[in-house]
C-alpha positions in Angstrom: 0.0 0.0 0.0 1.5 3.3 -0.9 0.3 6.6 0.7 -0.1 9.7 -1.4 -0.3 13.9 -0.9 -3.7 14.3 -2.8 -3.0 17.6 -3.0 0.1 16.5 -5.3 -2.1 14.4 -7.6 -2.7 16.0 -10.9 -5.3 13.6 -11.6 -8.6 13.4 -9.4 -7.5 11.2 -7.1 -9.1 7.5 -6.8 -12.5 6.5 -5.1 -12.3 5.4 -2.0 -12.6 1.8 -1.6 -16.2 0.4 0.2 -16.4 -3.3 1.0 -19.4 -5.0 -0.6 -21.5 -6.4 1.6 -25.0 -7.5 2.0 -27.8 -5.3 3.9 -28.1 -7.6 7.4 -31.2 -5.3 8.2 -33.4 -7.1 5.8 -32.5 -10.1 6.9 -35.8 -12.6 8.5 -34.0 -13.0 11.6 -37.1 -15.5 13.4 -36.3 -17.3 10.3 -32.2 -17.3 11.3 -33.7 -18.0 15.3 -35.9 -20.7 13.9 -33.4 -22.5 11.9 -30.7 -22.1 14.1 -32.8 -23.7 17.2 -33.9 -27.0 15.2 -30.5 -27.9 14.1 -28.2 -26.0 16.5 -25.4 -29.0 15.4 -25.3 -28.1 11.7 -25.4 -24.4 12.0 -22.3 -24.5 15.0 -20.3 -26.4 12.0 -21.6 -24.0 9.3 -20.1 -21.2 12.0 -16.3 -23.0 12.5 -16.0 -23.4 8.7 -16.4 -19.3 8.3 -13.8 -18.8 10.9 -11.5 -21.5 10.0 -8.8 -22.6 8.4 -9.4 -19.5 7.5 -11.6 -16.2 8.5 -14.0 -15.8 5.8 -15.4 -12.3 5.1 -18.6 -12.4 3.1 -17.6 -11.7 -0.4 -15.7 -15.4 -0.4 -18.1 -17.1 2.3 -21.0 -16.7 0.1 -19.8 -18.9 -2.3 -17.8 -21.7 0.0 -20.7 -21.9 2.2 -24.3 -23.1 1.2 -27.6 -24.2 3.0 -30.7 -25.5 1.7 -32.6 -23.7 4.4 -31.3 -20.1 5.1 -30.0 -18.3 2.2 -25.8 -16.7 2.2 -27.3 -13.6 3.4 -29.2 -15.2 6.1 -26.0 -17.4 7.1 -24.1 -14.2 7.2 -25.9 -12.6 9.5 -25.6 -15.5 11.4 -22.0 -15.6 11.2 -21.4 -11.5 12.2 -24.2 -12.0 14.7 -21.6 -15.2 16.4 -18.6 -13.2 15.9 -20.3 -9.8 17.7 -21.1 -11.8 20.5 -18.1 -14.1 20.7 -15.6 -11.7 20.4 -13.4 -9.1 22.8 -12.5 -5.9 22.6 -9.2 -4.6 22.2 -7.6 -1.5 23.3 -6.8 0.0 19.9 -9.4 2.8 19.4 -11.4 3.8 16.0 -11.7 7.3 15.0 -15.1 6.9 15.8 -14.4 6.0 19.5 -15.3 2.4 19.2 -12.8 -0.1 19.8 -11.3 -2.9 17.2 -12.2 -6.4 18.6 -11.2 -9.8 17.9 -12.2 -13.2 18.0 -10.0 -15.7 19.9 -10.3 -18.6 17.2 -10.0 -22.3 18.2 -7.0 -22.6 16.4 -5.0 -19.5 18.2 -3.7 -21.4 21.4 -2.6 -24.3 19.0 -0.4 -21.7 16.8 1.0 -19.3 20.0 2.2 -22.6 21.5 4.0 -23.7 17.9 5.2 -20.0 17.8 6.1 -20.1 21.7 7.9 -24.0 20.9 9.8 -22.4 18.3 11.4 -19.3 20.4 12.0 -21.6 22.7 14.8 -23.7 20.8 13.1 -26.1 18.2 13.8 -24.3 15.4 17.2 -25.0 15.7 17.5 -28.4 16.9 20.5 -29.5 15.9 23.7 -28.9 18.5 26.3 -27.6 15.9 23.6 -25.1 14.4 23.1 -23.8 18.1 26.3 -22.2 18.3 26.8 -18.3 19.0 28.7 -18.0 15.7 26.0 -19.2 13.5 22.8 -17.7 15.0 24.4 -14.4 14.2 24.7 -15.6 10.6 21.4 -16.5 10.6 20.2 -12.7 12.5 22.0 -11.3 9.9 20.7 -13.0 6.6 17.2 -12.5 8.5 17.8 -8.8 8.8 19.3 -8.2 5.1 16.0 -10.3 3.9 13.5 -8.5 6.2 14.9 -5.1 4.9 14.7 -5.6 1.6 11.0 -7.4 1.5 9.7 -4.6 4.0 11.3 -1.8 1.4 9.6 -4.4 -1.9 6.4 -3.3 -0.2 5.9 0.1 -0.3 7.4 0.2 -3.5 11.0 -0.2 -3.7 11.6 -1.1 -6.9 15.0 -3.3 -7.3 15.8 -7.0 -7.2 17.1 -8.9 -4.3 20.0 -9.8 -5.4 21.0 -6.4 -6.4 19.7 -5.2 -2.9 21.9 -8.1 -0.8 24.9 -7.2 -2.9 24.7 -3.5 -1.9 24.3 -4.2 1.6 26.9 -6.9 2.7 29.3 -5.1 0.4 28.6 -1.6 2.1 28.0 0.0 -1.2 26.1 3.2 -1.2 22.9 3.1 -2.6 22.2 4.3 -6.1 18.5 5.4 -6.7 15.4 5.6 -4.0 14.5 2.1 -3.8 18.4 1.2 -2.5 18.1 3.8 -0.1 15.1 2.7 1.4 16.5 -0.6 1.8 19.7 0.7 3.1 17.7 2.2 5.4 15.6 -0.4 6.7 18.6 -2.8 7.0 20.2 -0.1 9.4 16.7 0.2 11.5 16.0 -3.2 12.1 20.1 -3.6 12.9 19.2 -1.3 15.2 16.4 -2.5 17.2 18.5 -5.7 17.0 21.4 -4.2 18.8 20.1 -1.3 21.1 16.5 -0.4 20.9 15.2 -4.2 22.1 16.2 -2.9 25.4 14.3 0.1 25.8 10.9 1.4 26.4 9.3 2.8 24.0 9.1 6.8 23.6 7.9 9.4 21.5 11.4 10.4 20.7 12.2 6.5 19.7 9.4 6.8 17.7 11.0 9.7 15.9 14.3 8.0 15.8 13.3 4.9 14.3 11.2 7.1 11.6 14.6 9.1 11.1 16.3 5.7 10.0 13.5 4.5 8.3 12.9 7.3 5.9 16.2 9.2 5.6 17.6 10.9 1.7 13.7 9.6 1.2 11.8 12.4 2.4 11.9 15.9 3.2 13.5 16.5 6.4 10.3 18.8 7.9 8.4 15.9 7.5 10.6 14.3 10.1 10.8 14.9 13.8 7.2 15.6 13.8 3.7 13.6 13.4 1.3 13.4 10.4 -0.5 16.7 10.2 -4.3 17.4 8.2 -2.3 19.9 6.1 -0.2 17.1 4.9 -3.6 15.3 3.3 -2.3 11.5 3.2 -4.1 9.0 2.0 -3.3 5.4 1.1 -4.0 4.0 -2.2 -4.0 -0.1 -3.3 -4.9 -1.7 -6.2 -7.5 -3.7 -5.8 -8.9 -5.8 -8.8 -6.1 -3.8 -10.7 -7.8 -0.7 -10.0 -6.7 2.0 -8.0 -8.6 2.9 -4.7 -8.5 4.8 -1.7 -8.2 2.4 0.7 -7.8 3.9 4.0 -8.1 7.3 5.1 -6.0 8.0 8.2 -7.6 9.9 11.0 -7.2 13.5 12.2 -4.3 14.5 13.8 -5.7 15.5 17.4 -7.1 11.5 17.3 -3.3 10.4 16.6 -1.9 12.6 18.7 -4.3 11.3 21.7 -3.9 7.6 20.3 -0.1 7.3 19.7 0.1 8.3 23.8 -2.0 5.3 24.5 -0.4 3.0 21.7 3.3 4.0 24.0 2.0 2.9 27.0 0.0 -0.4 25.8 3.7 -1.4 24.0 5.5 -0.7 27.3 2.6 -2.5 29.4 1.3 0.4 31.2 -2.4 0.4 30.3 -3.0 -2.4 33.5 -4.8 -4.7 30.8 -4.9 -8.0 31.3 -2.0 -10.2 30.2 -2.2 -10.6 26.2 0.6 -13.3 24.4 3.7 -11.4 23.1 2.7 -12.5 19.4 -0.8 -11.4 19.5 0.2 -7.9 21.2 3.2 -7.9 18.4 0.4 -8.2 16.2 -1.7 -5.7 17.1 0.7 -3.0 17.6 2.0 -3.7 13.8 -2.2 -3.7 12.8 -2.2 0.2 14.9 0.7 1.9 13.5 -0.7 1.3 10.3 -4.3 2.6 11.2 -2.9 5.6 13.0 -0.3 6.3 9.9 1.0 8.4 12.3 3.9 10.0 9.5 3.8 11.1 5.9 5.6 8.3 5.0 7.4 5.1 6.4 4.6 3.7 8.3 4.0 0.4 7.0 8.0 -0.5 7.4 7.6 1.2 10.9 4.5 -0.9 11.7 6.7 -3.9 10.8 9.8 -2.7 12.3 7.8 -2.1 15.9 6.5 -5.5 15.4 9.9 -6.7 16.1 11.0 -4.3 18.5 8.5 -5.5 20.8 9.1 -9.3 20.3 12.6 -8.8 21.2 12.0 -7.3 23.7 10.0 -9.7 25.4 12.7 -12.7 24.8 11.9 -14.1 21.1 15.3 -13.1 19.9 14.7 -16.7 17.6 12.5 -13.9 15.3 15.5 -11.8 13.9 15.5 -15.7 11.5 12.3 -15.2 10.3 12.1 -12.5 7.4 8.1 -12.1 8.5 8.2 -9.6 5.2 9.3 -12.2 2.4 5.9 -14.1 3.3 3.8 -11.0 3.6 5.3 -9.8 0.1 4.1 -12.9 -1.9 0.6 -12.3 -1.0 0.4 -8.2 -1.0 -3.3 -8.3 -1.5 -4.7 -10.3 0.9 -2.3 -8.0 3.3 -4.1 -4.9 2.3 -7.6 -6.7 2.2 -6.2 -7.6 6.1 -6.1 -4.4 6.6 -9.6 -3.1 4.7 -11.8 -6.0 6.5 -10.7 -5.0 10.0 -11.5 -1.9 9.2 -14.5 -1.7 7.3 -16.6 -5.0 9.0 -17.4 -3.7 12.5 -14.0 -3.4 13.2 -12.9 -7.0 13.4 -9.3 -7.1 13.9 -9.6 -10.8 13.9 -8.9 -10.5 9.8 -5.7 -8.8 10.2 -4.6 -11.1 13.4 -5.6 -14.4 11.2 -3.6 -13.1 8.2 -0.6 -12.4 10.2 0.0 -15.5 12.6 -0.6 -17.8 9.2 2.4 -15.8 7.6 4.3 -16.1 11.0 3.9 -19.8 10.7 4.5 -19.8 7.4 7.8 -18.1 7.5 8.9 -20.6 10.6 8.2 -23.7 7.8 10.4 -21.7 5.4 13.1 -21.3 7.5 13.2 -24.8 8.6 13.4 -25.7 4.6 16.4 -23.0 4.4 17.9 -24.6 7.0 17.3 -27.8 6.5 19.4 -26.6 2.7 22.6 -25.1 4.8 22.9 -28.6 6.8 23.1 -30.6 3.6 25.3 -28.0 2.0 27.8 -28.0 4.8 27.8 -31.7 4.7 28.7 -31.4 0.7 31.6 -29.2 1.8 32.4 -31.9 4.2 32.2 -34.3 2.2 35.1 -33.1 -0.6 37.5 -31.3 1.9 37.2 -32.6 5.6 40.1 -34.6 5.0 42.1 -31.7 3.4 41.2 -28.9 6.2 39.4 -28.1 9.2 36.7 -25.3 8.4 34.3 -23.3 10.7 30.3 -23.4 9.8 30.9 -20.0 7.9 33.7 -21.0 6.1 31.7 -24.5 5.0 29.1 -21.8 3.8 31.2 -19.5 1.7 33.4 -22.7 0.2 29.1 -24.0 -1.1 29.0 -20.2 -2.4 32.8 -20.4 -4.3 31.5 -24.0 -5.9 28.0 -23.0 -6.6 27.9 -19.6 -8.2 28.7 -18.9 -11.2 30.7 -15.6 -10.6 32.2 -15.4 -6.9 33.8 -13.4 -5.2 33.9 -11.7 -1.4 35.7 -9.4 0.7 36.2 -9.2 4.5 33.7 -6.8 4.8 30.9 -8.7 2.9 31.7 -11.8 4.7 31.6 -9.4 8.1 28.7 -8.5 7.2 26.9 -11.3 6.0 27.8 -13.3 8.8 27.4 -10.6 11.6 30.6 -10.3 12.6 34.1 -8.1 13.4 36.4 -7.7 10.7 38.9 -9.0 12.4 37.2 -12.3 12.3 36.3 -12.1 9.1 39.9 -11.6 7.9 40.8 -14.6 9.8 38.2 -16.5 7.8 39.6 -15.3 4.6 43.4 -15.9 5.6 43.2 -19.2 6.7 41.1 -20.0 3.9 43.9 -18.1 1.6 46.5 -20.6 3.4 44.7 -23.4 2.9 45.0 -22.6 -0.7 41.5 -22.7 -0.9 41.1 -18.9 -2.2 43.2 -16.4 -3.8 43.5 -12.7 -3.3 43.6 -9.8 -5.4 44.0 -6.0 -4.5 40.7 -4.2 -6.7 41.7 -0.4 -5.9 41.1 0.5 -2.6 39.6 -3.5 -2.0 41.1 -7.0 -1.6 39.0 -9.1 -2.9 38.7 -12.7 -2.7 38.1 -15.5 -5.4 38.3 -19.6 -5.4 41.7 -21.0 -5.7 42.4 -23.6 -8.2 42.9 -26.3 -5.4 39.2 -25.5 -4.2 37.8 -25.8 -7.7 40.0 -29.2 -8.4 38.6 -30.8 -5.1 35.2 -29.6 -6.4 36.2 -31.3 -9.6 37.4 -34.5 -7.9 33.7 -34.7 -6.0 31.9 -34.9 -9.2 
């Protein structure tokens, strides 16, 4: 979703997007009450299967979800009518002074446990993968991937390779997109690093914002919060047409609300205890209704979402590239979004969407591990008996013998595994005694390609 200055539009700018949905006030409701007390059984299932696997909003339940007695509109007003009573508020606040609420799914204990099992240690179950060395490897390929997804988002427009080159080889960016990337890399480093262990602040708001969006917009637009003279809104393509999809809400109601959103992240609101995840969640789903800047709000809204789970202990989250999930399904993000906002303000869409692509990213790091283990054990298997090498030079000799132009330097391998230089260069230098690379000065760079005795052992292996 990208957010625009209307008053910089030279076209009128695009309608504003309305859900469709059906009138409930014309619905028979003795005729819901009658059919709903002689088969209570068949109508409680007809009620799961709109809220799971997955939590239907009426333009796709009335098609996966027929009856012979009540008609889709009739079974949708018993749905809404379920979910109003079922559900709970939350503490996040509409413009209209009704609060968001949420539905606490059958399903939602089952996935905060698999969420809770994984922080605690099972996604990385294997002994040599636990070590200190590594999991910064992985932090740091989980930050470089994050940033760039995040930035792919709201628009960055570059590859990711070209966007992973320029960061572990600390190359200055080139054009907007790479700046915005750069940038994102540098704000999530820093949460990773130093923010984690603070509270949050209005002035770490402003900081974080500052990262987020520097070289990328006017500096008066930082340091400061979204003002009704700045006229944002945010526009989507929906059905590949462009719409208005949210409107953001006056700036007294931010100003009021981003007090409140502080306090709920630092715990200070006295509410009763809500799991880390689902308050992660939540603050990510309130940044982005507040849209409290001109700009950067949806990598902020991400970015907090991490702050906060560090903060509470799931440091096992700086693997998961939440973003890279999120990006291959952009739509169904904004309609997240549009549903909890537009049908009686059920956050339970946007909480749904997000814990699926949280799961979703845990499976797809478990698979990319699940690759570096038998890649290591390639390496293993053509030079163990040559030389001794360290889990991040296993890695690097897989990249020298699988890519088709390598090369690194010590501060791309720094970088890339989220480390000093000086251990990096060690890296390099033994690996440069064992023969197995070469170096070559590349003006003010050394840079580092496979030897012919690593190429020969490859050659030997096949």
């Amino acid at each position: 979703m990208n957010m625009k200055k209307l008053k910089k539009l030279k076209l009128s700018p695009p309608l504003n997007f309305k859900l469709r949905k059906p009138d409930l006030n014309k619905i028979n409701r003795q005729k819901v009450i009658n059919a709903l007390e002689k088969n209570p059984t068949k109508y409680r299932k007809i009620l799961e299967k709109a809220n799971e696997p997955q939590y239907l909003y009426w333009t796709k339940f009335k098609y996966k979800i027929r009856d012979d007695v009540l008609s889709p509109e009739e079974l949708w007003y018993l749905v809404r009518q379920f979910r109003n009573i079922s559900a709970t508020e939350s503490l996040i606040k509409a413009e209209n002074s009704d609060n968001f609420k949420w539905l606490r799914l059958p399903s939602t204990e089952e996935y905060l446990h698999s969420v809770d099992m994984m922080a605690g240690g099972q996604l990385l179950p294997y002994p040599n993968i636990l070590s200190q060395s590594n999991q910064q490897t992985f932090i740091s390929r989980g930050i470089i991937e994050e940033a760039i997804a995040s930035s792919q988002l709201e628009g960055a427009h570059t590859t990711r390779a070209a966007a992973r080159k320029m960061i572990i080889e600390k190359r200055s960016p080139r054009n907007a997109s790479e700046r915005m990337i750069l940038n994102n890399y540098k704000a999530i480093n820093a949460i990773e690093e130093n923010y984690k262990n603070q509270e949050l602040s209005l002035d770490l708001l402003f900081e974080l914002h500052r990262i987020l969006t520097r070289d990328t917009i006017n500096k008066t637009e930082q340091n400061r919060l979204r003002e009704n003279s700045d006229e944002i809104v945010v526009q989507g393509e929906i059905d590949q047409e462009q719409f208005i999809t949210h409107l953001p809400p006056s700036e007294n109601f931010v100003r009021e609300e981003i007090k409140r959103l502080i306090d709920y992240a630092n715990d200070q609101m006295g509410q009763k205890f809500t799991h880390p995840i689902t308050k992660a969640i939540f603050l990510h789903f309130w940044i982005g209704y507040l849209h409290p800047f001109t700009d950067g709000n949806g990598r902020l809204a991400r970015a907090l979402f991490y702050w906060y789970l560090l903060k509470k202990g799931y440091w096992t989250f700086m693997f998961l590239p939440i973003s890279t999930v999120i990006k291959k399904s952009p739509s169904q993000y904004a309609l997240a979004y549009i549903y909890s906002e537009q049908d009686n303000l059920d956050i339970t869409y946007f909480y749904d969407f997000h814990i699926r692509k949280v799961l979703q990213a845990v499976e797809d790091f478990k698979i990319y591990l699940g690759s570096k283990i038998k890649e290591n054990q390639e390496v293993d298997k053509i030079i163990s008996k040559k030389v001794t090498l360290n889990e991040r030079q296993k890695q690097l000799v897989h990249y020298f013998i699988s890519d088709p132009n390598p090369s690194t330097t010590v501060s791309s391998h720094s970088t890339l595994n989220n480390i000093s230089r000086q251990t990096a260069a060690k890296d390099l230098k033994v690996m440069e005694a064992d023969k197995l690379l070469y170096a070559k000065r590349e003006g003010k760079y050394v840079r580092y390609y496979p030897a012919k005795t690593l190429l020969g052992l490859w050659g030997e292996r096949k």
